[in-house]
C-alpha positions, 0 to 999 in steps of 0.5 A, spaced: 786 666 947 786 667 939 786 664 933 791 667 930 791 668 922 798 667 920 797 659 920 797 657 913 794 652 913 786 650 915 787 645 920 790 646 926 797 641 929 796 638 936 801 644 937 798 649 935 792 648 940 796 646 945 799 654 943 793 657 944 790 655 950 797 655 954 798 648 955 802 642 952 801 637 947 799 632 952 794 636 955 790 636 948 792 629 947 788 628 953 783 632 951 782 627 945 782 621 949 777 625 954 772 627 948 773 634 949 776 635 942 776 631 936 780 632 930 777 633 923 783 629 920 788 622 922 793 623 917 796 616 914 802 617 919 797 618 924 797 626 925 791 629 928 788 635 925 783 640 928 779 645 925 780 653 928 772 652 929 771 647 934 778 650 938 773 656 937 768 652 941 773 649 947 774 655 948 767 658 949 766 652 953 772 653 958 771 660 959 763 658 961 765 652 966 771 657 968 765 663 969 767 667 965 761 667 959 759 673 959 752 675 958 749 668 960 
């Protein structure tokens, strides 16, 4: 999983991180709700934002609890 580069804008859309790990919106709503992911930006109309680095690190943390961490 990546982040690619061609996004214009820094901050991610609930899409673009449901995108990158595969999943739906609702599962990254979820993942809100749970306190796995917390956007950086609520927009006026109520939108979340997230930052590229905290999707970097729900990815570290997702492939550490699937056992895939590395050199740990």
């Amino acid at each position: 999983m990546s982040i690619p580069g061609s996004w214009s804008s820094p901050l991610l859309r609930p899409g673009d991180v449901a995108e990158v790990f595969g999943v739906t919106t609702s599962t990254v709503n979820a993942w809100v709700r749970e306190g796995r992911l917390a956007p950086v930006v609520v927009t006026p109309g109520g939108h979340r934002r997230f930052a590229p680095g905290q999707v970097q690190d729900l990815m570290a943390a997702t492939r550490h609890q699937n056992g895939r961490g590395g050199d740990t």
